[in-house]
DONU-679705 format. One record per residue (C-alpha): x negated, y negated, z. Coordinates in steps of 0.2 Angstrom, whole numbers, padded with zeros to 4 digits, always signed. Layout:
XYZ;...
//
This chain:
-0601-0277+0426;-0604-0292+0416;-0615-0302+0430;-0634-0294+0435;-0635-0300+0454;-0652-0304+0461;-0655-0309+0479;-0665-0326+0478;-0677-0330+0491;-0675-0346+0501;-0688-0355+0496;-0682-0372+0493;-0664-0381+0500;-0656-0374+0484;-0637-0380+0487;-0647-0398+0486;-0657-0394+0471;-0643-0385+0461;-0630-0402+0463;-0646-0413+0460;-0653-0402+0444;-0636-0398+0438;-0620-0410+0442;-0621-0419+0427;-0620-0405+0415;-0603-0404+0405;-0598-0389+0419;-0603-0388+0438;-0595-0383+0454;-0598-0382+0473;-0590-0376+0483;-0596-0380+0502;-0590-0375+0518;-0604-0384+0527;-0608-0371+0537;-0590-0372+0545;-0582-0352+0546;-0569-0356+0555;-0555-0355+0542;-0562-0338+0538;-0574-0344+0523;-0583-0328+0515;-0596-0339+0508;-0607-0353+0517;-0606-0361+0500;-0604-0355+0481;-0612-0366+0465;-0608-0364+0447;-0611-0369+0428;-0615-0362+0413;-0599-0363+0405;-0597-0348+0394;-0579-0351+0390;-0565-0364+0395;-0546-0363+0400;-0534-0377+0398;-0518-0369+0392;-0501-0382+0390;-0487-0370+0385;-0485-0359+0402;-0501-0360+0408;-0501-0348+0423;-0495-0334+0409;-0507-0340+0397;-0520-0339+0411;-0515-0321+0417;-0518-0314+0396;-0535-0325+0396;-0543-0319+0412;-0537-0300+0406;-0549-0303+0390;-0563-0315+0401;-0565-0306+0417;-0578-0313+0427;-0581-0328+0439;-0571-0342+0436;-0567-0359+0442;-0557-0372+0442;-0543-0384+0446;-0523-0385+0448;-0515-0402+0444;-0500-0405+0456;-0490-0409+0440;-0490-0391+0436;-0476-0390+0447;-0466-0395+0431;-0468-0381+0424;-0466-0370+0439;-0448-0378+0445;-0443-0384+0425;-0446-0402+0436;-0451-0416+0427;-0465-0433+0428;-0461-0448+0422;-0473-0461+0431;-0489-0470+0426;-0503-0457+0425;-0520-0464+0429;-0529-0450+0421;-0521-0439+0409;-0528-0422+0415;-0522-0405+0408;-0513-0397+0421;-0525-0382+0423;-0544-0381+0418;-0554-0365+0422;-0571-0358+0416;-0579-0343+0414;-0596-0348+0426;-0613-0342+0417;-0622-0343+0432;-0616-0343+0450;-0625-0344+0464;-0619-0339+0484;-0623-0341+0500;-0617-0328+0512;-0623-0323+0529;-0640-0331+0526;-0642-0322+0510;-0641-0333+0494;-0636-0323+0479;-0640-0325+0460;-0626-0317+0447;-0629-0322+0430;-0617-0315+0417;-0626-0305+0402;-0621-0318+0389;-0628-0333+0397;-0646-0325+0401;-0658-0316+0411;-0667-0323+0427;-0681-0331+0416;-0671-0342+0406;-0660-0347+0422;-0679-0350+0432;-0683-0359+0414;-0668-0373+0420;-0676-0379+0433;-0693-0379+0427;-0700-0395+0428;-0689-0402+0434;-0689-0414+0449;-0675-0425+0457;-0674-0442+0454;-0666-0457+0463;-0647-0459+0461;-0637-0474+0466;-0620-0477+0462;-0612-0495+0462;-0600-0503+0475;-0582-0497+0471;-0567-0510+0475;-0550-0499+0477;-0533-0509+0474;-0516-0502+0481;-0504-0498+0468;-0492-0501+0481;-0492-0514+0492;-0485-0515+0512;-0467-0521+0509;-0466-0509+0493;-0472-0492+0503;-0462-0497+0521;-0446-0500+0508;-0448-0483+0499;-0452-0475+0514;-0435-0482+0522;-0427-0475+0508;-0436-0457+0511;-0429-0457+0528;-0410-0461+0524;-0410-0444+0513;-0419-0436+0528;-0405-0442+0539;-0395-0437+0527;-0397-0419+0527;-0405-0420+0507;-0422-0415+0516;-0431-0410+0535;-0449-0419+0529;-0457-0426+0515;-0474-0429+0511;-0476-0450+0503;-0490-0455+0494;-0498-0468+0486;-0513-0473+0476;-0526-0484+0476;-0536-0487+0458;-0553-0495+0451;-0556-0500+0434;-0571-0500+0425;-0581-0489+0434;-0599-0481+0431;-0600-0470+0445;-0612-0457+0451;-0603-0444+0457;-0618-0433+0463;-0623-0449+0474;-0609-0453+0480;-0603-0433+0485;-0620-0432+0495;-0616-0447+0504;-0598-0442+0509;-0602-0425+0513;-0613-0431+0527;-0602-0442+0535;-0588-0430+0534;-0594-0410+0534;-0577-0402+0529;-0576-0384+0527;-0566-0385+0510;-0578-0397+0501;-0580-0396+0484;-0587-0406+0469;-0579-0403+0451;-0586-0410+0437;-0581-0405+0419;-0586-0416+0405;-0576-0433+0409;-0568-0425+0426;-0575-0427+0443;-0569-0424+0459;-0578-0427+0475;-0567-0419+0490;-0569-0421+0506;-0555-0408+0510;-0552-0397+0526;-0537-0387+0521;-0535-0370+0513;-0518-0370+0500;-0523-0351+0498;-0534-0336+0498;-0534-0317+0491;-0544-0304+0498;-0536-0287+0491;-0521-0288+0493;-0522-0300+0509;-0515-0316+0506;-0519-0332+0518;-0512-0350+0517;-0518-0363+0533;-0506-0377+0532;-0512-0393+0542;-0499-0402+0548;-0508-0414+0562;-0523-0426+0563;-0530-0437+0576;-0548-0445+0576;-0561-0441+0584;-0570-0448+0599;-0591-0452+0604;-0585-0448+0623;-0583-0430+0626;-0570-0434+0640;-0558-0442+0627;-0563-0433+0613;-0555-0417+0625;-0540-0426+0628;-0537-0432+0609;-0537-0415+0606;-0524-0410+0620;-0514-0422+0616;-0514-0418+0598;-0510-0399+0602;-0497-0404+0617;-0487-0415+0601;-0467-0413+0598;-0471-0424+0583;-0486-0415+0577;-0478-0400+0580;-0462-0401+0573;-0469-0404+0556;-0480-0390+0556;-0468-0380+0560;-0457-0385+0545;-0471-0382+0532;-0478-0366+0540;-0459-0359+0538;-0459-0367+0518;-0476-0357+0516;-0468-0341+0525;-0453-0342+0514;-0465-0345+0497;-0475-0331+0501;-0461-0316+0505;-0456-0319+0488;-0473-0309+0481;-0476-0299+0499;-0476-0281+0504;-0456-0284+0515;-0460-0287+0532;-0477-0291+0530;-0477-0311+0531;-0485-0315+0548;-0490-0330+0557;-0505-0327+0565;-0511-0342+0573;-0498-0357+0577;-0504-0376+0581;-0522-0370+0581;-0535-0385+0584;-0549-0386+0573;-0561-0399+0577;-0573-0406+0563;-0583-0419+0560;-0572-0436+0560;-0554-0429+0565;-0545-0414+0574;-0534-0404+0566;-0518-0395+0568;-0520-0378+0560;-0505-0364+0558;-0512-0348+0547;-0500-0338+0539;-0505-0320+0531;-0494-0308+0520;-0498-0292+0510;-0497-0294+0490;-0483-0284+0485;-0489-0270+0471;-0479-0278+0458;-0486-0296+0460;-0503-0301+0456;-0514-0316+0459;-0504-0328+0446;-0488-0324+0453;-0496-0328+0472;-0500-0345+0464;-0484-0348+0454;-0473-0342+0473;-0484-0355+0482;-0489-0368+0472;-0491-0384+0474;-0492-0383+0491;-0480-0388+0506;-0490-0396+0515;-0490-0407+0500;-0472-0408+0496;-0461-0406+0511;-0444-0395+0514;-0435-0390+0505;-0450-0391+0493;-0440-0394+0476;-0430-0408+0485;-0445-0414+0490;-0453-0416+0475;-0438-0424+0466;-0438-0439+0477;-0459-0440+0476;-0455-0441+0459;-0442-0456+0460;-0450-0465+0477;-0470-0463+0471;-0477-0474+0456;-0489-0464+0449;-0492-0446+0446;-0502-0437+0457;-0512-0427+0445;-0526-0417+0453;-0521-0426+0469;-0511-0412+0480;-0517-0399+0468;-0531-0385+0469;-0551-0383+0468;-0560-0366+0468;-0564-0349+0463;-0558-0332+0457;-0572-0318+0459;-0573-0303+0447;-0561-0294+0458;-0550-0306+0457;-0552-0313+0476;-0548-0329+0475;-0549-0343+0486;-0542-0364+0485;-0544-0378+0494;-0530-0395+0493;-0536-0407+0486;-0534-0421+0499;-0547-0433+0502;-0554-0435+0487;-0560-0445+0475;-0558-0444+0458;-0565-0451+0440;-0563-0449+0424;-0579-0454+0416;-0573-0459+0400;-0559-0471+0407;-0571-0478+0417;-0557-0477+0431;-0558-0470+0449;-0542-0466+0462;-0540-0462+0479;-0523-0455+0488;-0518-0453+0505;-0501-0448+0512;-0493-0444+0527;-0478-0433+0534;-0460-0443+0535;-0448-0434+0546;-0432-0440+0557;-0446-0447+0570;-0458-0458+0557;-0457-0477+0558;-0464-0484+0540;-0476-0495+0549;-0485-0485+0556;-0487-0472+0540;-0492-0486+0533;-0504-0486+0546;-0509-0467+0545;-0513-0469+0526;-0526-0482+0529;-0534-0471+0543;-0536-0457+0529;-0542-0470+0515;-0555-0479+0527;-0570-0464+0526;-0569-0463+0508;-0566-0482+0504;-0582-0487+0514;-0592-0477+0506;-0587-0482+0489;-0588-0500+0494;-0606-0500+0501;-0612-0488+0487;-0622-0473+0487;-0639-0466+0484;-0646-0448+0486;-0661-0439+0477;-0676-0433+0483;-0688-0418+0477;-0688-0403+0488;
//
């Protein structure tokens, strides 16, 4: 094996200590399921740096991916860019690109750092160093004050714009052309110095989401707040948890009961989690083991934090002949993000959205030795490009034959509120152990 595992005694708050000492080196990742198992997280959280080797192939990059990882086994992480989907489907994007991200960045992690079962778990890879030059990072070293400045989002498309387009959208669905559609939009800030670290800490106690993450390689950061798993491996297990289904939620236990009902007890809500859990079904038999694609839990409510959401699992064995890329190239980007029939869908995104998505309804997380992998959807999330200076937010909703404009509309400014806040107030975070 390439990594030497030591079990690390818990002497210190180290997910704290490893974002603070390390989040502003060129590569680092955490992973955080904020103690939330629920969705079936193996780990309570995973940090990472120490980039040993990068990965942000252009020409088909899920085949160029498949022949690196062959020749750099090991723990990687990294990120999928909806707008890979081009490459996938031979779709194309033509709209205004805030950022201009590859559409695929991996590394191969130095260090990595698990938290499973109350046991945290050291493996450092034998080209990055032994446990005295890891211990030889942090020495010294204390925590300082962080505080990032106020942030002013601006929509990139204003009420009349989005309740037109969205108009639009539903003629097509009454149509026929598609069943649902996800419609986004984007709101931007220029000229941003932004502490991500800050501003992650502050955001993950307000919200506590079990697919968390915070990405940050070189002028990339992303800060997600995310609850949703597009897709996990264990052997040859697959699992996709589509949400389809939000409502806030309440300080009075009574009503907070009965916002959950009535979420679970929705035609609405149901409906359309019913249509993306038959799109992931349909994506997933085309590299599953025949007859092997189950649902096994349908309009499950799962309370966190702010929100409750609807929750439908679907599970499928990996068929011998696929393996982990082709899972992703079957599945990817996710219908939860896209809508049905998915490559409809994402045609009249493309010609009804004014900007390109770009991590946005893409992918955060990990691939172990053993080529388990697990991603989150990148929803609820902030992203930055430090060398731009530029920061955006997304939010969508779901359009079916029932949505009234208005109120998406409506929906959208619910999801942007929680992250707009903080970003407007600012943030500070920092403190020694």
């Amino acid at each position: 094996m390439a990594y030497t595992s030591i079990v690390i005694p818990a002497t210190r708050d180290w997910k704290h200590t490893l974002l603070q000492r390390f989040g502003d080196e060129s590569h680092f990742v955490l992973l955080d399921s904020n103690a939330d198992v629920s969705l079936g997280i193996d780990y309570t959280w995973i940090a990472a740096g120490g980039c040993l080797k990068e990965f942000t192939p252009t020409d088909k990059p899920l085949h160029s991916l498949r022949a690196s990882r062959k020749e750099h086994p090991g723990w990687w992480f990294g990120r999928l860019s909806y707008d890979l989907k081009n490459q996938i489907e031979k779709l194309h994007s033509n709209n205004d690109d805030a950022f201009e991200w590859t559409e695929v960045r991996f590394f191969l992690a130095g260090w990595v750092m698990t938290s499973q079962n109350g046991e945290l778990t050291l493996h450092l890879h034998h080209d990055f160093g032994d446990f005295n030059h890891w211990k030889g990072l942090l020495s010294g070293w204390k925590a300082r004050p962080r505080i990032s400045q106020p942030v002013r989002l601006t929509p990139q498309m204003d009420r009349e714009a989005y309740i037109n387009q969205a108009k639009s959208l539903l003629q097509h669905i009454h149509r026929g052309d598609i069943y649902e559609i996800n419609f986004c939009q984007q709101f931007k800030a220029e000229g941003v110095e932004m502490d991500a670290v800050a501003v992650y800490s502050d955001l993950v106690d307000v919200a506590s989401p079990p697919m968390a993450a915070f990405w940050h390689a070189n002028n990339e950061w992303a800060i997600s707040m995310s609850p949703e798993r597009y897709l996990k491996k264990r052997g040859n297990r697959l699992i996709s948890q589509p949400i389809k289904g939000t409502a806030k939620r309440s300080s009075d236990e009574r009503e907070d009961q009965q916002l959950a009902f009535d979420l679970r007890s929705s035609s609405k809500e149901q409906a359309e989690n019913v249509m993306i859990l038959d799109l992931v079904r349909n994506d997933l038999s085309r590299v599953a083991e025949r007859s092997s694609v189950e649902v096994t839990e349908l309009f499950g409510i799962y309370s966190f934090k702010t929100v409750h959401q609807m929750i439908s699992t679907v599970e499928a064995n990996l068929d011998a002949k696929s393996d982990m890329w082709d899972a992703i190239g079957a599945s990817f980007p996710m219908g939860s993000m896209t809508g049905a029939p998915k490559v409809s869908a994402m045609k009249l995104i493309e010609t009804h959205e004014n900007h390109k998505r770009g991590l946005y309804s893409g992918a955060i997380g990990y691939i172990k030795p053993n080529e388990d992998f697990d991603f989150n959807v990148v929803i609820r999330t902030i992203l930055h490009d430090s060398d731009k200076k530029v920061v955006t937010v997304s939010v969508g909703s779901a359009l079916t034959s029932l949505a009234d404009p208005a109120s998406e509309w409506e929906e959208c400014n619910i999801k942007l509120e929680a992250l707009e806040k903080v970003l407007a107030r600012g943030s500070s975070a920092g403190h020694s152990d």
